[in-house]
C-alpha positions in Angstrom: -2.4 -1.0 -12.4 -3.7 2.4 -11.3 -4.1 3.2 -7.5 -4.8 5.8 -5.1 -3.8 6.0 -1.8 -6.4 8.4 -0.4 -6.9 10.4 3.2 -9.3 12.8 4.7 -9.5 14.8 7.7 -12.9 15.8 9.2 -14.5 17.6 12.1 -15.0 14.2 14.0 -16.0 11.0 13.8 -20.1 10.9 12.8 -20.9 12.5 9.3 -24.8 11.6 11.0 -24.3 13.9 13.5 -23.5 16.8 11.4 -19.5 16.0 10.8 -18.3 17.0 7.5 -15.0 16.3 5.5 -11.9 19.1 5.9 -9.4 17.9 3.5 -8.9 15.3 1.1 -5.3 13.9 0.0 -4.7 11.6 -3.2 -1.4 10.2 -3.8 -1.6 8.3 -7.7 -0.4 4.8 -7.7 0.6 3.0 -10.7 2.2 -0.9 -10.4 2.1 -0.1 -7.0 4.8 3.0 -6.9 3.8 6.7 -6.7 3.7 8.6 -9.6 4.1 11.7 -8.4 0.4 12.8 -9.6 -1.5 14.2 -6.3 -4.7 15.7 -5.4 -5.2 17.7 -2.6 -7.8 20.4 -1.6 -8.6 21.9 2.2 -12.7 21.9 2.1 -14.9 24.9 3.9 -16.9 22.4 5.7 -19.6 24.7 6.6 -19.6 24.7 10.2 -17.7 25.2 13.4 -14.4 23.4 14.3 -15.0 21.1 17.2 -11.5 21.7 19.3 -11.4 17.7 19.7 -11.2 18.3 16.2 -8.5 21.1 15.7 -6.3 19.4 17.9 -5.6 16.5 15.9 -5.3 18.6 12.3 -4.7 21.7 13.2 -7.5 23.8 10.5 -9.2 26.2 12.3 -12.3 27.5 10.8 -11.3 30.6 9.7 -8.9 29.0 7.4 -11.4 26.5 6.1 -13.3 29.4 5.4 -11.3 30.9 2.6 -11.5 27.4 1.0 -14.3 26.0 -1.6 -17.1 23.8 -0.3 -16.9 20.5 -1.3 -19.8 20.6 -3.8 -17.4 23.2 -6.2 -14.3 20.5 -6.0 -16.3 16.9 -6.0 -16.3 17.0 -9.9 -12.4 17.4 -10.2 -12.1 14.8 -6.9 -14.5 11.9 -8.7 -12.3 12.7 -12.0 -9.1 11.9 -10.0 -10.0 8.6 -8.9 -11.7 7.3 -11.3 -12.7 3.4 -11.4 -9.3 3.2 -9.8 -8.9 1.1 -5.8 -8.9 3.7 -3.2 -6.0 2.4 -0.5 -7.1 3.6 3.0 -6.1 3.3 6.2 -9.3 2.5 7.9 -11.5 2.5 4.8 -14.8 2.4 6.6 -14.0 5.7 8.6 -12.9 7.8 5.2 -15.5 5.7 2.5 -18.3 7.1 5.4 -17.1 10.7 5.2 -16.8 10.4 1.1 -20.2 8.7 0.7 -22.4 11.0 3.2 -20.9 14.0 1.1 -21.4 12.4 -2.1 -25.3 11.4 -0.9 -25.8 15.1 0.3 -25.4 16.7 -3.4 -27.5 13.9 -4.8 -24.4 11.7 -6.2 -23.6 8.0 -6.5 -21.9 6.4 -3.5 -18.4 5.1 -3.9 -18.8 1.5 -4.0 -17.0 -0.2 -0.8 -15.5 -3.2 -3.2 -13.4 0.0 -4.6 -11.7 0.7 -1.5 -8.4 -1.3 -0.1 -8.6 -1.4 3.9 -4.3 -1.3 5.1 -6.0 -1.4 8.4 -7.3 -4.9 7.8 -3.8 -5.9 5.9 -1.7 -5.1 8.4 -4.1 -6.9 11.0 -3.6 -10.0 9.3 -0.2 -9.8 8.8 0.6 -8.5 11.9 -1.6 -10.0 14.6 -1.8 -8.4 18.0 0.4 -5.7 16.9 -0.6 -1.9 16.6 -2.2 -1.1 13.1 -1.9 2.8 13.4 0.2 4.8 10.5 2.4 5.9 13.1 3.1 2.1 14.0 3.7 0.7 10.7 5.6 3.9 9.9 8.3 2.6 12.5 7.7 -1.3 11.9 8.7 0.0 8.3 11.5 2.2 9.0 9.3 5.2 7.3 10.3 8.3 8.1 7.1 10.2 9.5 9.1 13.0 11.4 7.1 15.9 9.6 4.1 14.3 10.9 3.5 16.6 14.3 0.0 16.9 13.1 -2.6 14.7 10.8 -2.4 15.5 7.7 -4.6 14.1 4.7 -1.6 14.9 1.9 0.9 13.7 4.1 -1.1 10.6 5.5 -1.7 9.5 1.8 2.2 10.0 0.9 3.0 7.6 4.5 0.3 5.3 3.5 1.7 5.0 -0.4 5.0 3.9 1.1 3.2 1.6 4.1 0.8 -0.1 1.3 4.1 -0.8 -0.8 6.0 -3.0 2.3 2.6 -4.7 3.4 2.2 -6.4 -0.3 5.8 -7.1 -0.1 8.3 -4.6 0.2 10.4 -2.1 -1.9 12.3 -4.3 -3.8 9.3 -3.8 -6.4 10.8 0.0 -6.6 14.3 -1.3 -9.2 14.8 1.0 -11.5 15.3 -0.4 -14.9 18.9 0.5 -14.3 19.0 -1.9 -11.5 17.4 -4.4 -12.8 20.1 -4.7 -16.1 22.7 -4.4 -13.3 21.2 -7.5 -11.4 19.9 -9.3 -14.1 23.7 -9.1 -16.1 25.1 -10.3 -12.2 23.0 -12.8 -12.4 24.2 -13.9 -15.9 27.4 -14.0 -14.7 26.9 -16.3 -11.9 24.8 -18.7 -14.6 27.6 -19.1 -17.1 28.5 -22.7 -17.2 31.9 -24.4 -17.7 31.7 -28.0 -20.1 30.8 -30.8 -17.9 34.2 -32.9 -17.2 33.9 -36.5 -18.0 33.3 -38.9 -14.9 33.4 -42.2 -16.5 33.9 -45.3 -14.2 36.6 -47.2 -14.3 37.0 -50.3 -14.8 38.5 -51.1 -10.8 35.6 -49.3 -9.7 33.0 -51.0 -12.1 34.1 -54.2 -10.3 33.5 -52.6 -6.8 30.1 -51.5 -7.7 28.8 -55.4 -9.1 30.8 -57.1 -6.1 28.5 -54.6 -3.7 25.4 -55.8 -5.9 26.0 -59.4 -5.7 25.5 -58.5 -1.4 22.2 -57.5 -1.5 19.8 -59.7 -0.4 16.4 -60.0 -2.9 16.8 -56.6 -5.1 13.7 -55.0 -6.5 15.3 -55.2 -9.6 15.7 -59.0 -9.3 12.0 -59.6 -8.5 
């Protein structure tokens, strides 16, 4: 099963009111575990950088500027992802940004039955408690140290290992080493010794119909 735990940073929070996307991080999923396969490209968004904006990811437009616009890498991008679930942290903020882009050159919208929400997941498994990354980084014992800024490569490498403990955990991740190792344990503790014989005798065959002849009206009887 092929997955893709995706992230984007932007210029704000509207792509209506002229927002645009800044960078796009991909993390490949497969049976749940990362396979190491990434994508990952900073976008030239075309515009200003609100300083709301910079604050929170740190690209300034002058670097954005030496970077392709997103029309030149959406080909490559659509290629990555496929018909594969797209596992987001906040899916209706990112699946906004990706469709207003994607509507702009004249291309299909991603379809919102192909993303996965973690927002939502850890809502419902969590109730009351805070859904940020950062939160379920330390509910999860993640370690999100390097994160001093957002980061759409980094986000989507957090959210890979925050998507694995919210359908149940890292036990999924035993290598097939590990798994001969417990499955062999486990053999061990299985083997059975012959069954030793536990006939009555004949004393306590006598006990047992002397306690039947006290019981008043058996089932058995009836």
């Amino acid at each position: 099963m092929r997955e893709i735990a995706l992230d984007t940073e932007t210029t704000g929070f509207d792509p209506a009111n002229g927002d645009r996307i800044v960078e796009i991080g991909c993390v490949e999923l497969v049976n749940h575990l990362p396979t190491g396969n990434i994508f990952h490209r900073y976008i030239n968004p075309e515009r200003d950088m609100p300083e709301s904006a910079f604050k929170v990811h740190g690209l300034s437009e002058e670097f954005l500027k030496t970077h392709n616009v997103i029309a030149r890498e959406i080909d490559e991008f659509l290629e990555f992802i496929g018909t594969a679930k797209l596992v987001i942290h906040n899916a209706q903020f990112d699946m906004k940004f990706l469709n207003a882009e994607l509507i702009r050159m004249k291309r299909p919208p991603l379809p919102m039955s192909q993303s996965i929400d973690t927002v939502s997941m850890a809502r419902r498994k969590f109730p009351g408690a805070q859904a940020s990354l950062d939160a379920l980084c330390r509910r999860f014992a993640i370690d999100n140290s390097a994160r001093t800024k957002h980061g759409a490569l980094l986000d989507a490498e957090l959210l890979a290992e925050v998507y694995l403990e919210l359908i149940g955990g890292r036990q999924q991740g035993f290598t097939l080493e590990e798994k001969a190792a417990f499955d062999a344990e486990a053999q061990m503790r299985t083997d059975v010794r012959p069954a030793r014989p536990h006939a009555a005798s004949d004393e306590e065959r006598a006990a047992h119909a002397a306690f039947v002849e006290t019981l008043t009206d058996p089932l058995w009887k009836q």
